[in-house]
KOLVOSE-212479 format. One record per residue (C-alpha): residue number from 1; chain; x, y negated, z negated. Coordinates in steps of 0.2 Angstrom, whole numbers. Layout:
<recs>
n/chain/X/Y/Z
NUM/A/X/Y/Z;
...
</recs>
This chain:
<recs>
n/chain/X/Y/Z
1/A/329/547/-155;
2/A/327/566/-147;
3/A/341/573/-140;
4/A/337/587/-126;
5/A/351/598/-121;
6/A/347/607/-105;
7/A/359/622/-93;
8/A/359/610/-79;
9/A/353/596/-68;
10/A/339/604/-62;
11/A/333/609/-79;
12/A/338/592/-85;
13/A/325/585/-71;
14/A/311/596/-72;
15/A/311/594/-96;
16/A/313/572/-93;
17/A/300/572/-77;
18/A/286/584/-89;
19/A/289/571/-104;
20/A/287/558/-90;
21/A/271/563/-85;
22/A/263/568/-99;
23/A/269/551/-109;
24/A/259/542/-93;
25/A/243/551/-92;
26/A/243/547/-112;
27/A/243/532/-108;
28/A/230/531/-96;
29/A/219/538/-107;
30/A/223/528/-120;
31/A/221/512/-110;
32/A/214/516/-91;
33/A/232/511/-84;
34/A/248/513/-87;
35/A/265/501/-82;
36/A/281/511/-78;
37/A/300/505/-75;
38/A/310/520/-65;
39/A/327/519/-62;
40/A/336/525/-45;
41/A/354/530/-44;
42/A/360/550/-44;
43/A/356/554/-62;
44/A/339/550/-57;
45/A/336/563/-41;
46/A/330/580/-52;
47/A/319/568/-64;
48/A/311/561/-50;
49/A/307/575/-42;
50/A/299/582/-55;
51/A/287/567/-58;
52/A/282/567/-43;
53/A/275/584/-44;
54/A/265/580/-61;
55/A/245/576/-61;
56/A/245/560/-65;
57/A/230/545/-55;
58/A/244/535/-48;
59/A/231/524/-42;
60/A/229/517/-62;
61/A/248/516/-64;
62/A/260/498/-61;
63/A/278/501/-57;
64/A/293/490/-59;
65/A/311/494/-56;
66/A/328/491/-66;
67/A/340/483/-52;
68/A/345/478/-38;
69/A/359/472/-29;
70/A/360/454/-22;
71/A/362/452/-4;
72/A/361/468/0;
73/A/347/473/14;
74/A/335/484/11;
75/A/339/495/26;
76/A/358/499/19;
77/A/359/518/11;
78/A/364/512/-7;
79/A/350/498/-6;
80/A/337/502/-23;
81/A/323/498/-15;
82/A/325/508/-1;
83/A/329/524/-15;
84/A/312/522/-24;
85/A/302/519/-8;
86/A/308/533/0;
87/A/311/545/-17;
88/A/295/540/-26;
89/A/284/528/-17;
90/A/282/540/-2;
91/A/279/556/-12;
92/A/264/549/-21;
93/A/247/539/-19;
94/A/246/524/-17;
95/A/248/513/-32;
96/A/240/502/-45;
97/A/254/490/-41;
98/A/273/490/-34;
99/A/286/476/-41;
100/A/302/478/-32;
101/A/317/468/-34;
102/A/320/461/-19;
103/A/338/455/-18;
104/A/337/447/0;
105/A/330/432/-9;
106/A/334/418/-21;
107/A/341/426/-35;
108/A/335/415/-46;
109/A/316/414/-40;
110/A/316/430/-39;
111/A/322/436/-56;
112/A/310/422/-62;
113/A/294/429/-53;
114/A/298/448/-59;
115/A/300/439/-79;
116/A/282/431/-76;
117/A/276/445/-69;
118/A/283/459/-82;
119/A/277/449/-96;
120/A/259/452/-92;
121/A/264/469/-92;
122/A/268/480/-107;
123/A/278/493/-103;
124/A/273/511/-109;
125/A/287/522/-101;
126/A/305/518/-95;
127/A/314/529/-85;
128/A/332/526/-87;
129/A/349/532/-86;
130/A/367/526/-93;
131/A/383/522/-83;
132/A/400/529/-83;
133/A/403/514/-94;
134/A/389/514/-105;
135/A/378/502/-95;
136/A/360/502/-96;
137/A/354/495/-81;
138/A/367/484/-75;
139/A/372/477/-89;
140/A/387/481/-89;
141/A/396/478/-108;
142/A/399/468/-117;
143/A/381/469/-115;
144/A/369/455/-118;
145/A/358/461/-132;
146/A/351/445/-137;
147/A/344/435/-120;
148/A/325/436/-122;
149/A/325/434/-102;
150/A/315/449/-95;
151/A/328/448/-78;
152/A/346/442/-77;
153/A/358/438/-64;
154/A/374/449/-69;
155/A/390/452/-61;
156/A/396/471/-60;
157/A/413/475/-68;
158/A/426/488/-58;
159/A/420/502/-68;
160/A/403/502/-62;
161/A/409/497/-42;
162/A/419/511/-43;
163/A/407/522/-50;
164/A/393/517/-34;
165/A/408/519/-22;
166/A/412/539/-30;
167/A/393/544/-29;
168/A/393/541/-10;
169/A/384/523/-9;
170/A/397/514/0;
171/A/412/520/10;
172/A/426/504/3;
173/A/426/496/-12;
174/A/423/480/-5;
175/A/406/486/4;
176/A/400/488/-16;
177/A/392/471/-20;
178/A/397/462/-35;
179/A/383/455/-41;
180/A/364/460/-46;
181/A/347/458/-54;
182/A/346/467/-67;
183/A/332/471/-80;
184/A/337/465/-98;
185/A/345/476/-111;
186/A/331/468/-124;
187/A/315/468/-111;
188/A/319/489/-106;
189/A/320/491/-127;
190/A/302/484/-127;
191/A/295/500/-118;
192/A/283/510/-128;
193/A/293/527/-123;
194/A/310/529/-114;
195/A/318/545/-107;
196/A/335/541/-103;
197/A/340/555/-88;
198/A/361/559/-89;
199/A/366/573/-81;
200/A/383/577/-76;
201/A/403/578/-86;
202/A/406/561/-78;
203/A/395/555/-91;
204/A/401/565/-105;
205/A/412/550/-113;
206/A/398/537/-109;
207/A/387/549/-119;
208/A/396/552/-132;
209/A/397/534/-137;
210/A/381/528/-134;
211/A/374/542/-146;
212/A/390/543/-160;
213/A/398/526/-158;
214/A/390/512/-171;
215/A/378/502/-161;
216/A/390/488/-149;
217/A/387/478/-133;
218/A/404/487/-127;
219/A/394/503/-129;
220/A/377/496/-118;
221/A/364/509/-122;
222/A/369/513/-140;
223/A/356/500/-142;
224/A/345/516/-138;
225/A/349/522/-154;
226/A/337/509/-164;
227/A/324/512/-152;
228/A/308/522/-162;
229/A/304/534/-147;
230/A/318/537/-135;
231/A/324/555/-127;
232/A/341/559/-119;
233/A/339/572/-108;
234/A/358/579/-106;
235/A/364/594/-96;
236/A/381/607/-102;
237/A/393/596/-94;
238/A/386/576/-98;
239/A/384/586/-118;
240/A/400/592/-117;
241/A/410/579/-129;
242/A/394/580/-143;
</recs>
């Protein structure tokens, strides 16, 4: 596991979205394509913006996302869907492929159809990023590490509602759903390459035990520790507790 310390955000975003790139174009020479998860959420913006930037024949690469809320319409501000398509999918060239979580659906098909679909799929780079509370995805802890289940239907806990309502997604805490699907701890782990994007002293304690706790499901993405070719890019304040 590489650990990246950068000034700030920005800096943060521009290092993880370089790797990114260069780890997908590898892999499009290696293999003529490439399959990619990204995550959304704030930790996400400076990363992103980078990526898009990077030289990379998006028209050979197949994207699949990490979450998504249940029931909540693609039109609404927090919405995942609408983050990537209007962050990422926008930005760049059409794509070899696009699987979105659709969460306006049957939870259960759906989750279902992204398994089938992911498995046909190796994964070479994960984007990801860690909660207030540790979670990787959704997942909130204790986190399942064991379900072999590419998708899960999860409920999210208080930490991680009030964490969406403090960024700005929702104005209440009862607009924040309580449910999601959400990619598996165990199916995100199968990745080739993951860079894990967490900037920001909010993060700081979630951080500091997902890379200095012993491994746990109370601490989500400590998991991240076993994995042979992971990179947390942190920023001053989200190092701050190391």
């Amino acid at each position: 596991m590489n650990i990246i310390k950068t000034p700030n955000s920005a800096s943060l975003g521009q290092a993880a979205g370089k790797e990114a790139g260069k780890l997908i174009t590898d892999a499009i020479e290696r293999n003529g394509e490439a399959n990619i998860i990204l995550a959304t959420g704030t930790s996400q913006f400076e990363t992103i913006k980078q990526l898009i930037k990077e030289d990379i024949d998006w028209s050979k690469v197949t994207m699949f996302h990490l979450d998504e809320y249940i029931a909540l319409p693609v039109t609404h501000p927090a919405s995942f869907r609408k983050y990537l398509k209007e962050r990422f999918l926008a930005c760049v060239p059409p794509l070899k492929a696009v699987y979105l979580i659709n969460g306006e659906t049957d939870p259960e098909a759906e989750r279902k159809r992204l398994g089938d679909l992911i498995s046909k799929h190796p994964i070479d780079v994960a984007l990801v990023g860690i909660g207030e509370n540790g979670h990787l995805a959704f997942n909130d802890p204790p986190a399942d590490f064991d379900t072999e289940e590419p998708y899960l239907i999860v409920h999210l806990d208080a930490q991680c509602r009030l964490q969406q309502l403090g960024e700005g997604w929702f104005t209440a805490m009862d607009e924040v759903p309580t449910q999601a699907i959400s990619m598996s701890v165990k199916q995100i782990c199968k990745s080739k390459h993951i860079i894990c994007s967490v900037p920001d002293a909010r993060k700081a304690q979630a951080v500091k035990d997902s890379l200095q706790q012993q491994l746990s499901n109370n601490y989500p993405a400590s998991i991240l520790q076993r994995h042979p070719s992971c990179s947390f890019y942190l920023d001053n304040d989200s190092a701050s507790l190391l």
